[in-house]
C-alpha positions in Angstrom: -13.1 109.5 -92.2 -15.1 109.9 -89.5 -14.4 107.5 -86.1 -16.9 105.2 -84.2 -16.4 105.1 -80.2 -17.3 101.7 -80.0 -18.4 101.8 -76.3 -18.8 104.3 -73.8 -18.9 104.1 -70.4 -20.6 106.3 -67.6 -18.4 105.7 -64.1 -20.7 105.8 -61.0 -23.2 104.2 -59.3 -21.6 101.0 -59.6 -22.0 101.3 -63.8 -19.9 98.5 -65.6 -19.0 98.3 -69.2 -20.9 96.7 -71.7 -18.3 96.6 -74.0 -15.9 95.0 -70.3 -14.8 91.0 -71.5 -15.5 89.5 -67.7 -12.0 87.8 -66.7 -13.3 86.5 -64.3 -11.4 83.9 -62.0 -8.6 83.8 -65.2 -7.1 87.0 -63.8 -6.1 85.4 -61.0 -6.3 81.5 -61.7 -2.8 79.8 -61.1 -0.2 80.0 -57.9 3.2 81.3 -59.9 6.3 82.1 -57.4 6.0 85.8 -56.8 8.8 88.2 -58.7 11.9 88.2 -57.5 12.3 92.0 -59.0 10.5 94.5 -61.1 12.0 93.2 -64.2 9.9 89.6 -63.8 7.4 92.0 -62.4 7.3 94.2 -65.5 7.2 90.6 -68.1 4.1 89.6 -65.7 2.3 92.5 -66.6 3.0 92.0 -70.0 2.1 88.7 -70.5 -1.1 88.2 -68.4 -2.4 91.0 -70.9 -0.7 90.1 -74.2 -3.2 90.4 -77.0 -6.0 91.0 -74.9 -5.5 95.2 -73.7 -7.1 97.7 -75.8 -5.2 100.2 -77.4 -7.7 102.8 -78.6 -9.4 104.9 -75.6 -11.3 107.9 -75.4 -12.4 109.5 -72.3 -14.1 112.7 -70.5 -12.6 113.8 -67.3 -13.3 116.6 -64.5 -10.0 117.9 -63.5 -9.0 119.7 -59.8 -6.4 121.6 -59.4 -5.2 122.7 -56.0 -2.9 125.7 -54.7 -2.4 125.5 -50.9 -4.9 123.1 -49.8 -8.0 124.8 -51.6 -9.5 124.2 -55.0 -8.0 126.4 -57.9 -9.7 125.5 -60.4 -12.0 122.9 -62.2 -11.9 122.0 -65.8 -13.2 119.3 -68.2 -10.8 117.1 -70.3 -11.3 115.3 -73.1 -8.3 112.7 -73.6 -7.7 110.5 -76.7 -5.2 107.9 -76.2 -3.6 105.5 -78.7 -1.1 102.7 -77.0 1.5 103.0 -76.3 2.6 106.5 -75.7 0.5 108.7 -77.5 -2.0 111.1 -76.0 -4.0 114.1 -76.7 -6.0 116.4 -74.2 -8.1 118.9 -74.8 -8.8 121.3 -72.4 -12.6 122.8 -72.4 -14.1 123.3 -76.1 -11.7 121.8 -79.0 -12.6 125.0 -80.9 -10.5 126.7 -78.0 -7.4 125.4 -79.3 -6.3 125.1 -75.6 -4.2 121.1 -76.4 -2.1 119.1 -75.2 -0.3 116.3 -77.1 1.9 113.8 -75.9 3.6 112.0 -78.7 7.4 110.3 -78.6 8.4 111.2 -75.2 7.5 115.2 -75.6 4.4 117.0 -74.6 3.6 120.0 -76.9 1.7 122.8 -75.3 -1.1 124.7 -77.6 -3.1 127.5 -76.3 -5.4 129.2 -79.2 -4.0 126.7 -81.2 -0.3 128.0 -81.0 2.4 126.0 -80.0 3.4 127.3 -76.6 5.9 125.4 -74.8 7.6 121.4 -75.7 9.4 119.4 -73.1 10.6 116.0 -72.7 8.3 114.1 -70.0 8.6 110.7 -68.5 5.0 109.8 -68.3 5.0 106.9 -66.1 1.0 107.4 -65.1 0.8 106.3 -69.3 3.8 103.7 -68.9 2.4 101.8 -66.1 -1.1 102.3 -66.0 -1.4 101.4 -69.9 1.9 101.2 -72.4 3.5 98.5 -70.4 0.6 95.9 -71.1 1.0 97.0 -75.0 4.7 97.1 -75.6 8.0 95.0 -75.2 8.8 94.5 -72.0 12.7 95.5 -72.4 10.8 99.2 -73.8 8.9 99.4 -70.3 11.8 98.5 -68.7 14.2 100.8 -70.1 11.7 103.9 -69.6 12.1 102.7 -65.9 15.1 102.9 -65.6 15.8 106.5 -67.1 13.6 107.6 -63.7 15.7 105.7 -61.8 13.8 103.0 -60.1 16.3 100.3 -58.7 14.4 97.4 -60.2 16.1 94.9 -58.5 14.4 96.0 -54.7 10.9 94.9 -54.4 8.8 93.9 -51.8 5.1 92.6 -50.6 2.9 95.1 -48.5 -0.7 95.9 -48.8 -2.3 98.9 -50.0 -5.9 99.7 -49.1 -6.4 96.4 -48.1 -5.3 94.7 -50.8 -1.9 93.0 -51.5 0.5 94.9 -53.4 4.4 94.6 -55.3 6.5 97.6 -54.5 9.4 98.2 -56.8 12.2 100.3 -56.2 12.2 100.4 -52.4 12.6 98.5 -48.8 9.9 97.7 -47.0 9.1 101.3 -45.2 10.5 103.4 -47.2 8.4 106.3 -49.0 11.0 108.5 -50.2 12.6 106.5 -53.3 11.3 106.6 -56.5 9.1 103.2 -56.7 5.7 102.1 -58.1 3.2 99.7 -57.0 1.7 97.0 -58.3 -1.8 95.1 -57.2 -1.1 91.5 -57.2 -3.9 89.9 -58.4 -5.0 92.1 -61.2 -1.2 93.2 -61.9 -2.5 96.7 -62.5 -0.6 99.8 -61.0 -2.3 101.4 -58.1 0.6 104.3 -57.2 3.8 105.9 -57.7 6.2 107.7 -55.1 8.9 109.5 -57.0 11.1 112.8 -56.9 11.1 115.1 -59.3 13.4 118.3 -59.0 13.3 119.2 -54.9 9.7 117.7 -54.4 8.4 114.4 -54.0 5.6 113.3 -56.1 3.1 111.2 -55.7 -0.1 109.5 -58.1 -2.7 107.0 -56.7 -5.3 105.4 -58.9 -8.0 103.6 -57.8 -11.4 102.9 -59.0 -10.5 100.0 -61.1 -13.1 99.2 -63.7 -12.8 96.3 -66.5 -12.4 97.9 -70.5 -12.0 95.6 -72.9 -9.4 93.0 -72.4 -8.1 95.0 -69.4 -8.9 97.5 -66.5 -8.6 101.5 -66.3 -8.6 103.3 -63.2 -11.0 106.0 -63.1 -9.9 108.0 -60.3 -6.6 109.2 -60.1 -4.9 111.7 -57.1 -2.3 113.7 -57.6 0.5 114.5 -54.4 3.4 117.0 -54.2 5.2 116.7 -50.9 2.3 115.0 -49.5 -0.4 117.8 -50.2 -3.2 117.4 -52.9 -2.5 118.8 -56.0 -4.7 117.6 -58.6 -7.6 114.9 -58.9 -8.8 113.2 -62.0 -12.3 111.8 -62.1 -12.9 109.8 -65.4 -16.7 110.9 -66.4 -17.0 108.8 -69.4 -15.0 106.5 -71.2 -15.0 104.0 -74.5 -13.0 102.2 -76.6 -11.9 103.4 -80.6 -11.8 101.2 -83.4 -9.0 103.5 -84.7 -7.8 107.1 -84.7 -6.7 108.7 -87.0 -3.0 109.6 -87.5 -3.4 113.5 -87.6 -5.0 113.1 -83.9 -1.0 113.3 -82.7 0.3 115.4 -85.9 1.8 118.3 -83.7 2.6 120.2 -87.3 -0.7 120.3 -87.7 -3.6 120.9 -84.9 -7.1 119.8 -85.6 -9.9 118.6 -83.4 -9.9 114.9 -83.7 -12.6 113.0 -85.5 -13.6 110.6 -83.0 -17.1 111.7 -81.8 -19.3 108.6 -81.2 
């Protein structure tokens, strides 16, 4: 059955969503005592979204890739995204079979439409930036916890002018895995964390309203404090539904979610 994008979205030059529900002064209406860790944190997020974040997204992106300070390569993604924790990328053409699905904690590799590699992945750009709005908050929290995040250290600092939550670390510190939190909008705006011997790093930025939430259209990638990847969302909308076979890893087809 084929799929309807309900609304699509073309970032740039200040373009705003049609299909955005305006918050307005709601999202940050009220004084409320600020978290006293990044489990209160993590039930904030939850419930100043509860009901209201989409969970049907499809999206265009222009992908960097960096090797040594210069630009490797450039590609074109197209992402389809059911919350929480499901996601599947396609790399160039869908008829390439070059895929990439995310489904249940594993990412499955496909190149010509052959399974190439599966690994377990904690995608914390998907936990934080969309699943934790959309799930229990005890399920956010435990995902947290298996990367090791000391959820009971947080602290207030600013980030690109704006006020921001920091959980995981002291005030100053850069090196511990932590994630950051804007604290009017409650939406995650970067991640510190080590992964093997390197330090790891996402920003997002860009903010722009989608439904009954926001998604951050620009996204940089860090290792060891060097550029190593940049997303640039292109276009984006929201689903009414996908269907199931979209994450069947058994069996690889294009999705049927043109507009």
């Amino acid at each position: 059955m084929k799929n309807r994008m309900r609304r699509v979205v073309k970032t740039g030059a200040g373009a705003v969503s049609v299909a955005a529900v305006l918050l307005g002064g709601a999202l940050g209406a009220g004084t409320k005592a600020a978290p006293s860790n990044g489990r209160e944190l993590v039930h904030a997020m939850f419930q100043r979204y509860e009901g209201k974040w989409y969970r049907n997204l499809r999206l265009v992106q222009k992908v960097k890739v960096f090797q040594g300070g210069k630009l490797d390569r450039e590609e074109v993604w197209t992402e389809t995204i059911q919350l929480p924790g499901k996601v599947r990328s396609e790399i160039g053409e869908a008829a390439d079979g070059n895929t990439e699905i995310y489904v249940d904690g594993i990412y499955h590799w496909f190149r010509k439409g052959e399974l190439v590699r599966k690994a377990s992945y904690a995608h914390t750009v998907l936990l934080l930036g969309f699943d934790v709005y959309c799930q229990p908050p005890e399920t956010t929290l435990a995902r947290l916890q298996e990367v090791q995040i000391d959820l009971e250290r947080i602290h207030e600092t600013t980030w690109k002018g704006r006020p921001v939550y920091v959980v995981g670390a002291a005030k100053g510190d850069e090196t511990s895995n932590q994630f950051w939190v804007d604290q009017e909008h409650l939406y995650y705006v970067r991640e510190i964390r080590r992964v093997g011997q390197n330090l790891r790093e996402v920003e997002l930025g860009k903010y722009e309203r989608l439904g009954g939430g926001w998604i951050a259209t620009k996204l940089v990638f860090k290792r060891n404090g060097e550029v190593s990847a940049t997303e640039e969302y292109l276009t984006y909308g929201l689903l009414d539904q996908i269907p199931p076979e979209t994450f069947d890893v058994k069996a690889l087809k294009s999705p049927n979610v043109s507009p």
